[in-house]
C-alpha positions, 0 to 999 in steps of 0.5 A: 480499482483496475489492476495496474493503476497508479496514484499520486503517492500512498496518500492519494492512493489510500483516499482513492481506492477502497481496496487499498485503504482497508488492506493498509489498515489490516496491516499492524503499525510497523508495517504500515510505517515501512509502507509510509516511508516508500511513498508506494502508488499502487495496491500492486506495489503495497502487496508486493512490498508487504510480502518482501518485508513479511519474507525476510 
């Protein structure tokens, strides 16, 4: 995946970028369901969102 692309949602995103969908899957559930809620379209958003929740 190039850096900075966009998908249509969390769905489209985890069924079209490797990257994407085994880093969501690393991620306990309670994290995973907080990711699901936002509908994110970008590995960059995910890993950003993910350290906001981690950071408090």
């Amino acid at each position: 995946m190039k850096n900075g692309s966009y998908f249509n949602g969390l769905s489209d995103l985890l069924d079209q970028d490797l990257s994407s969908y085994e880093y969501f899957h690393s991620l306990p559930k309670n994290i995973q369901s907080e990711i699901e809620k936002y509908d994110l379209s970008s590995f960059e958003e995910m890993q950003h969102y993910v350290a906001t929740l981690k950071n408090g």
